[in-house]
N, C-alpha and C positions, 0 to 999 in steps of 0.2 A: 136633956138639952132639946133645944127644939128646933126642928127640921129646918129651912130653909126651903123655902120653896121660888123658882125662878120662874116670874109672869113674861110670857112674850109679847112684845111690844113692838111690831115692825115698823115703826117710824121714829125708833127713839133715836136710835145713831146712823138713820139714813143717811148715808155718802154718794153724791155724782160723781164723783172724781174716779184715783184708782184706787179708792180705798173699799169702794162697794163689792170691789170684788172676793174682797177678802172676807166679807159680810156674808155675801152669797156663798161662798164657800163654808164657812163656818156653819152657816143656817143650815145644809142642807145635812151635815155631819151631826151638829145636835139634835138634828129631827129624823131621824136614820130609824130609831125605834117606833116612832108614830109611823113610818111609811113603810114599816115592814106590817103593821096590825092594820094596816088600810087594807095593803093590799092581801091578806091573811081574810081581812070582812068582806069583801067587792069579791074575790075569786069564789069564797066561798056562798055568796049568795047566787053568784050569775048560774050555775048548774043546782041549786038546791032543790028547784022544782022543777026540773025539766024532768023527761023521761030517758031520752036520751045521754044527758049530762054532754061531759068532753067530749063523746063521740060527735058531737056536731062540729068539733074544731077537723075531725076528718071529712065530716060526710060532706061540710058546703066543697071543698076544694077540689075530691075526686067529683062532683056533679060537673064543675066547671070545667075540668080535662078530658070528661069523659066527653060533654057536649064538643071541646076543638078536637079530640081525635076523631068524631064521628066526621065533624066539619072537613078535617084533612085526608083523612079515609075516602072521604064521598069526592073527591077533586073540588070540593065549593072553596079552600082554603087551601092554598099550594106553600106550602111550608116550604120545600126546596130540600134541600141535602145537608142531613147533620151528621155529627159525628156520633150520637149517641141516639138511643129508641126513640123517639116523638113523645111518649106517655114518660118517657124520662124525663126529660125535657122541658115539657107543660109541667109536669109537677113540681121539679124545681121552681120555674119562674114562679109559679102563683104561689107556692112556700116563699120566696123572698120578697114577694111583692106583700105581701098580707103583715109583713114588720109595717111597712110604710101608711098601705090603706086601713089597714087596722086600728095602729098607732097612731095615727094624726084623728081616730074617729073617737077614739078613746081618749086623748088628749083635748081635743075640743070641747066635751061633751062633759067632763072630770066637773067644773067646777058647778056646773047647772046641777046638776045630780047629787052634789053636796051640797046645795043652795041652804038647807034648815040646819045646816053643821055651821056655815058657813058664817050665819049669820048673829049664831048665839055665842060660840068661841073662837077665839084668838088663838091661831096658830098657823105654822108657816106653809100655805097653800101650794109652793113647789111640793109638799108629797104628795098632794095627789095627784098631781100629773104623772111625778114618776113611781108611784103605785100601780097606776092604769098604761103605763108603757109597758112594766114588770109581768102586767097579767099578758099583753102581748107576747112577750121575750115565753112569757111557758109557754104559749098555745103553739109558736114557730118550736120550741123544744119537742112536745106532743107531734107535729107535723113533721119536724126532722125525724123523728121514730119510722112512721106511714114512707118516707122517701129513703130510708134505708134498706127497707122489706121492697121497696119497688125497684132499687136500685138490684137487689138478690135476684128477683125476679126473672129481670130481663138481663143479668147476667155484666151487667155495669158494674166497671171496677174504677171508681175515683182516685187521681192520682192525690201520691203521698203528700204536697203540697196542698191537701184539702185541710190540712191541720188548720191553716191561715186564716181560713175563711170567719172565723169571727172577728178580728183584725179588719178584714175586706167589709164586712157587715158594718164596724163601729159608725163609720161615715153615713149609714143611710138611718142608723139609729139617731144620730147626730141632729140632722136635718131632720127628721121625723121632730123630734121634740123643740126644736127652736121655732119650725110652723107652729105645734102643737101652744108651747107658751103665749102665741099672737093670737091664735086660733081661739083660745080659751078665754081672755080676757074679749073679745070681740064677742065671741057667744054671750058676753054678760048685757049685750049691749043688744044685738040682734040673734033672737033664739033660732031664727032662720041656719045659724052658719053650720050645727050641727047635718043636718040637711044636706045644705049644701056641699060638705064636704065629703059626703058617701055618694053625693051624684060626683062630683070633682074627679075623685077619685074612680069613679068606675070607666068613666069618659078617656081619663090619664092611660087608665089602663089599657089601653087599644092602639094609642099611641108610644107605649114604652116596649121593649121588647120582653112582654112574658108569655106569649104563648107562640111566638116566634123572633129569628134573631134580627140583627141591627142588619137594615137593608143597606145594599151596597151604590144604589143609587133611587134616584124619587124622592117625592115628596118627605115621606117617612124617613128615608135617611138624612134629609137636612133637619127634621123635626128631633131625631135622636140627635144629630151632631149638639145641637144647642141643648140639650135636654139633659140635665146633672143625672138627673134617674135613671137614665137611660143606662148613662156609663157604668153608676153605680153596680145596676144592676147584671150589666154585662161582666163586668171586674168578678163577682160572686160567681157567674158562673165558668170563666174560663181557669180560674185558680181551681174548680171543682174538676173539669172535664178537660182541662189543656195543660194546667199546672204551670200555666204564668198567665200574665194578664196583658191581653193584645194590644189594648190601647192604653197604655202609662200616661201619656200625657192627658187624655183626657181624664182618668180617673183621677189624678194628683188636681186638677183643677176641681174638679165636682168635690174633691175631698176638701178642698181649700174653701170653696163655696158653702161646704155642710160646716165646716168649722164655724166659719161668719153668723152664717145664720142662726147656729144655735146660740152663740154667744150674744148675739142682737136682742135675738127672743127671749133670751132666760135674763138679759138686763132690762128689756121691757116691764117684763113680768115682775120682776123683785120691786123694780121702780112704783108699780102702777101697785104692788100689792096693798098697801094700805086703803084703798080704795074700791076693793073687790068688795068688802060686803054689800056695799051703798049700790052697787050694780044687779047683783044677784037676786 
């Protein structure tokens, strides 16, 4: 007997309505083993020739902490009174902040980078974005490693409510890939946005709180109150170091707002998908 083989065709039973949903869902379940071998070829090529390897998902981030403890140490950056070490601390934030800046650099960047895949076969270009979120989700696993030996260190004991915290995390995952689906189709368009979103994001950085906490009044405190990231980010770390999370209302709203957006961007994305190679 002879095989059956099923060609994909992403505009054959294109639905607007609520029936795309069930499309996109479906699409991403049948392509589950294409975006495990993606991301299997991408992980395994970005360390092939370095010397280094995955030691470089630890060295950039202790460079980073180690430059604000000196800043905080020397009185040029007055951090204030925490409940936990300050190298604790920084380290955290720039582990959960690197899902987000990471994520959205990898997400943008996914379909440029497959551009000569892209253009010879047909198949459902949501894997590679959530390949390239995947390779994120290890490098923060590798870094949650580095922040448990730092946590030994300096004698930090996370309360039992830390279980939560990937629950706490889904929401900034969430948001990461709904940018990232916009992000990407826009990069087919202007190769600039790659770019721009590693300046975006480093800029973000400064104003959200990861090397220090949510100000209680200032500028910077009206800039987190509006800032979903912010919460986000805050949420992660008081379920670590407080074992509940201080601002519920804010976070249920940022979570509500990551919801939206990821579902906007991943129906952009399916919508406009028939049209990615003509871009690329």
């Amino acid at each position: 007997m002879m095989k059956k083989i099923k060609v994909y065709v992403p505009d054959k039973h294109l639905k607007i309505g609520l029936g795309i949903w069930k499309d996109m869902f479906q699409e991403i379940i049948a392509s589950r083993e294409l975006t495990w071998r993606l991301f299997l070829r991408d992980f395994s090529a970005r360390y092939k020739q370095t010397v280094l390897g995955v030691l470089w998902v630890l060295i950039l981030p202790l460079v980073a902490v180690a430059v604000f403890v000196c800043l905080n140490k020397g009185g040029i950056l007055n951090i204030g009174t925490l409940d936990v070490p300050y190298p604790v601390f920084a380290l955290f934030g720039i582990t959960i902040w690197s899902i987000f800046a990471a994520g959205l650099s990898a997400t943008s960047n996914c379909l440029i980078q497959a551009g000569s895949m892209i253009v010879k076969i047909n198949f459902p270009k949501v894997s590679l974005l959530i390949a390239a979120l995947g390779q994120v989700i290890v490098e923060f696993l590798v870094r949650l490693g580095l922040l448990v030996l730092v946590f030994i260190i300096f004698k930090t004991v996370p309360h039992w409510q830390a279980i939560f915290l990937p629950l706490v995390l889904l929401p900034l995952l969430l948001i990461t890939l709904g940018l990232g689906f916009v992000l990407s189709l826009a990069s087919g368009v202007m190769r600039d946005i790659p770019n721009a979103v590693v300046l975006a994001t480093s800029l973000l950085m400064f104003i959200c709180p990861v090397f220090y906490p949510i100000p209680k009044s200032g500028l910077f405190a009206d800039l987190s109150q509006w800032n979903p990231l912010s919460h986000l980010m805050n949420a992660s770390r008081d379920i670590v170091f407080k074992g509940y999370i201080s601002n519920p209302e804010e976070f249920l709203w940022s979570t509500i707002l990551a919801i939206l957006v990821f579902l906007a961007g991943w129906k952009v994305f399916h919508i406009a998908q028939p049209k990615i190679a003509e871009r690329i």
